[in-house]
C-alpha positions in Angstrom: -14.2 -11.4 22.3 -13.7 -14.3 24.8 -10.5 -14.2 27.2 -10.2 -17.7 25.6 -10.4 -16.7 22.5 -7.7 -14.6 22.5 -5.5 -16.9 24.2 -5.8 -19.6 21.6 -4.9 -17.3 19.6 -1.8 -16.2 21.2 -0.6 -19.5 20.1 -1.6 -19.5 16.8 -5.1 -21.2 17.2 -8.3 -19.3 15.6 -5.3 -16.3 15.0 -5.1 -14.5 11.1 -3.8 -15.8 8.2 -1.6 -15.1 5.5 -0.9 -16.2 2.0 0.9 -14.6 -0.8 0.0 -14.5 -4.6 2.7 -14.0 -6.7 1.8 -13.3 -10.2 4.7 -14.9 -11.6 7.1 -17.3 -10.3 9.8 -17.2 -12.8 11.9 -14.6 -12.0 14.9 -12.6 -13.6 17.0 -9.9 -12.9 15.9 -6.5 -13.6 12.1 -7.1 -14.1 9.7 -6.2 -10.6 8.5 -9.6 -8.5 4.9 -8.7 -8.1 1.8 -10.3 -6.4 -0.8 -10.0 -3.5 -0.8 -10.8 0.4 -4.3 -11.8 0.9 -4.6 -11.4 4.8 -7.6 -13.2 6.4 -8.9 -12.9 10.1 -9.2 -15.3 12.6 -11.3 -15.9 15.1 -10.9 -12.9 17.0 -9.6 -9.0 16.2 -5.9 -8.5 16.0 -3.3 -5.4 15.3 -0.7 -5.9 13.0 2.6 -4.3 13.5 4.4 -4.8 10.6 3.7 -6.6 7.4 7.3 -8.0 5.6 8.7 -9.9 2.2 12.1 -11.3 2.7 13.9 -12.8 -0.4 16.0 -15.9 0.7 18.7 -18.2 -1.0 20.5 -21.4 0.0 24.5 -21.5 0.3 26.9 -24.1 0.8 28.9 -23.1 4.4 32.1 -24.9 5.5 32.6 -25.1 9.3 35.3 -27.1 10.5 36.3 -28.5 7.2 32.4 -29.9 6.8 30.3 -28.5 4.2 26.2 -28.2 5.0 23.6 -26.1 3.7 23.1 -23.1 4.7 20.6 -20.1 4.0 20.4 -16.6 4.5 18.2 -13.2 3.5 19.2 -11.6 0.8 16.9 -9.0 1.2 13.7 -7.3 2.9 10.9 -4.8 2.1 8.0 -3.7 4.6 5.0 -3.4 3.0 3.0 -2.2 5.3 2.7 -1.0 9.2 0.4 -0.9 11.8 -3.3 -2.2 10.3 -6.4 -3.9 12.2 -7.9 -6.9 11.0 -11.1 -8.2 12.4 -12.4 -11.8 13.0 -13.2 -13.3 9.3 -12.1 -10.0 8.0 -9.7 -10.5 4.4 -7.1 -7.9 3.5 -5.7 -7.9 0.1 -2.6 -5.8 -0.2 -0.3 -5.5 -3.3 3.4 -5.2 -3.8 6.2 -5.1 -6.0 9.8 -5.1 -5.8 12.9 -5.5 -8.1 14.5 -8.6 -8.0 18.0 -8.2 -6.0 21.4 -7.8 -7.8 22.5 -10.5 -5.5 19.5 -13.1 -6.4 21.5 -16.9 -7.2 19.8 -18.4 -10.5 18.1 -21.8 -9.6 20.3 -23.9 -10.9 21.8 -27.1 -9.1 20.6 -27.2 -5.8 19.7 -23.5 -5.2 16.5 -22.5 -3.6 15.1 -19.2 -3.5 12.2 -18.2 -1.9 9.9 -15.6 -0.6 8.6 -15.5 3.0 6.4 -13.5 4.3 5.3 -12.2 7.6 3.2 -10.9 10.1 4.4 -9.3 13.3 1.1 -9.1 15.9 2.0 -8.6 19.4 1.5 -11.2 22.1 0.3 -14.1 19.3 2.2 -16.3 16.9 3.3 -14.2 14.0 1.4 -15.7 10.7 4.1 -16.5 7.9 4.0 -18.3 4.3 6.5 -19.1 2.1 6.7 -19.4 -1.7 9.2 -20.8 -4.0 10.4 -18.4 -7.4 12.6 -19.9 -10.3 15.5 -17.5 -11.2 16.0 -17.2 -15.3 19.3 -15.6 -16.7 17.9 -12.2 -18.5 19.2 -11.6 -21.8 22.8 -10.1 -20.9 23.4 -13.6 -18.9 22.0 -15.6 -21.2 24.3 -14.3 -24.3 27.0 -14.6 -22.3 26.4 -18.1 -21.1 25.7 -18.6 -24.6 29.0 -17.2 -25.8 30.9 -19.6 -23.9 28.7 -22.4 -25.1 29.6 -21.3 -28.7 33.3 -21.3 -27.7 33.5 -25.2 -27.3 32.5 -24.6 -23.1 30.2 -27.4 -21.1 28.3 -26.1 -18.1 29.5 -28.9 -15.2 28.3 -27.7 -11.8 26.9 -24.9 -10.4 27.2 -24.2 -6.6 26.4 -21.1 -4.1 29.7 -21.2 -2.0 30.3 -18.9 1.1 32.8 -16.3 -0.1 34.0 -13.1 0.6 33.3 -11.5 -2.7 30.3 -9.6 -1.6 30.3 -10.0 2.7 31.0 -5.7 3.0 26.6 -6.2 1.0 25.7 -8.4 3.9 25.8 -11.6 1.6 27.9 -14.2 2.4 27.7 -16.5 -0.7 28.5 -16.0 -4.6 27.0 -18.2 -7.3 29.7 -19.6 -8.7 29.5 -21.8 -12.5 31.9 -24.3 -13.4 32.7 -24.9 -17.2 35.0 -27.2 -18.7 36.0 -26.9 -22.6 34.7 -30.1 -24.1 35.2 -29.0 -28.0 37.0 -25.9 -29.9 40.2 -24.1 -29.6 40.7 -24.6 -25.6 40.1 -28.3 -25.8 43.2 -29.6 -24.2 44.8 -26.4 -23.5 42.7 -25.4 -20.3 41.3 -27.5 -17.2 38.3 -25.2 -16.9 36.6 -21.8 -16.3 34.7 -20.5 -13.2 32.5 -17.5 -13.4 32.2 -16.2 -9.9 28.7 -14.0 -10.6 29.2 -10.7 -7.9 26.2 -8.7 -9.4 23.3 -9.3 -12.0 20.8 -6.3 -12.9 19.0 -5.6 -16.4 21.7 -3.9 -18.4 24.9 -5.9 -16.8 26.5 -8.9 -15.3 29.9 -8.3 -12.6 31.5 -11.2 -12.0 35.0 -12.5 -11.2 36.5 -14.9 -14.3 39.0 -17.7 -12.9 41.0 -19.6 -16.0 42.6 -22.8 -14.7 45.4 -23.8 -17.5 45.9 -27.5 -18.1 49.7 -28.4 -16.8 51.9 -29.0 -19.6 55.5 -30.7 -18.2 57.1 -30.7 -14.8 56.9 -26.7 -14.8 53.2 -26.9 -15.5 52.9 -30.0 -12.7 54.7 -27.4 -10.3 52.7 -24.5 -11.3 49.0 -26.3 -10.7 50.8 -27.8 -7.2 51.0 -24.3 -6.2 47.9 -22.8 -7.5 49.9 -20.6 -10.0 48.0 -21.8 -13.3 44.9 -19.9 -12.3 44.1 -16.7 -13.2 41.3 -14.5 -11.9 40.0 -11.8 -14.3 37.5 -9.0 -13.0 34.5 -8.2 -16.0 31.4 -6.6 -16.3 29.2 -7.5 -19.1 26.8 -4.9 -20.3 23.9 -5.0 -22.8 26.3 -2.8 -25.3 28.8 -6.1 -25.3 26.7 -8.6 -26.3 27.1 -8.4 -29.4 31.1 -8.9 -29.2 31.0 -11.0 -26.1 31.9 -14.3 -27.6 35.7 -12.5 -29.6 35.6 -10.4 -26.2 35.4 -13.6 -24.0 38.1 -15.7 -26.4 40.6 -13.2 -26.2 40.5 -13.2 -22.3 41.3 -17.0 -22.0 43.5 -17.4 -24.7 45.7 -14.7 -23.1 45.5 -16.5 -20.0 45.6 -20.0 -21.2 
């Protein structure tokens, strides 16, 4: 092993490689992301400290009244610590891990992704990144069907920064904006905003807002001030989807 070799690859010339094999890449909450990091060695022997997965999402931030994109981790698992690799060696190392609780769906301009990473002393750290669809599972799908059923249009969905979940280290919530476009709240509500907190197999926490449609100079004076809405704490579990939809219609027309 050359001085020369080692200091290209210090800088990421002739250094290992790594690419990671998912198995599948639509996802959904409360089933395992699985796959392989296949590991291949460069041109020379190197120690690998750590070996990483991070789960990322994109979030719109406001700073200084401006909106941009943002993006943070929304979680992290080591999968393995302190291996050699040899020059044109390959390593091929499982994993699997369960989706997190806090994982957006891809819907409107969300991105998730996986990156992962080597950390080898002294070199360029080898990293790869790979893009996963998020599905609703079947508690979050019966309820988004439930509101579909009640006469509701999906308009926009958006991850907004939000306090909701900061104390978990995320700074974002997924939020979905419906407006009634048929049924019994045509014409007597604006819209509805599900602000999704949590998502896991059996349930679905998320923060209801109800946004009445202003009816007279009281009503003119109420939306002015932000009075018509109404924000409505739920959890959805796997034992209410059967009564979601009456469940879901008695919430907004006693807060319509």
């Amino acid at each position: 092993m050359s001085f020369f070799q080692k200091a290209l690859a210090s800088i990421g010339i002739g250094s290992a490689k790594v690419d990671t094999v998912l198995h599948q890449h639509i996802l959904s909450h409360g089933k395992l992301v699985e796959g392989e990091i296949v590991i291949k060695g460069g041109n020379v022997t190197q120690t690998i400290d750590s070996i990483y997965l991070r789960l990322h999402a994109t979030y719109e931030k406001e700073t200084d009244d401006q909106k941009h994109t943002d993006s943070c981790v929304i979680d992290s698992f080591l999968v393995g610590e302190k291996l050699q690799i040899s020059e044109n060696e390959q390593k091929i190392i499982p994993f699997s891990f369960p989706l997190s609780l806090y994982a957006p769906l891809t819907l409107g301009k969300t991105k998730v992704w996986i990156s992962t990473g080597l950390d080898i002393k002294n070199a360029l750290d080898p990293s790869d990144q790979d893009y996963v669809e998020v599905q609703p599972n079947a508690v979050f799908n019966r309820l988004l069907s439930a509101l579909s059923e009640l006469g509701f249009q999906l308009k926009e969905v958006e991850c907004k920064q939000s306090p909701y979940n900061k104390s978990k280290g995320i700074p974002f919530v997924q939020e979905l904006e419906y407006v009634p476009v048929s049924g019994h709240f045509y014409g007597k509500i604006d819209e509805i905003e599900l602000s999704i907190l949590t998502v896991d197999e059996k349930r679905v926490e998320l923060v209801m807002q109800v946004d009445k449609r202003s009816r007279g100079l009281g009503g003119l004076f109420a939306e002015a001030l932000d009075l018509d809405e109404r924000f409505i704490n739920m959890i959805i579990t796997g034992e209410d989807v059967q009564g979601i939809k009456q469940q879901l219609f008695h919430i907004i027309e006693k807060y319509s």
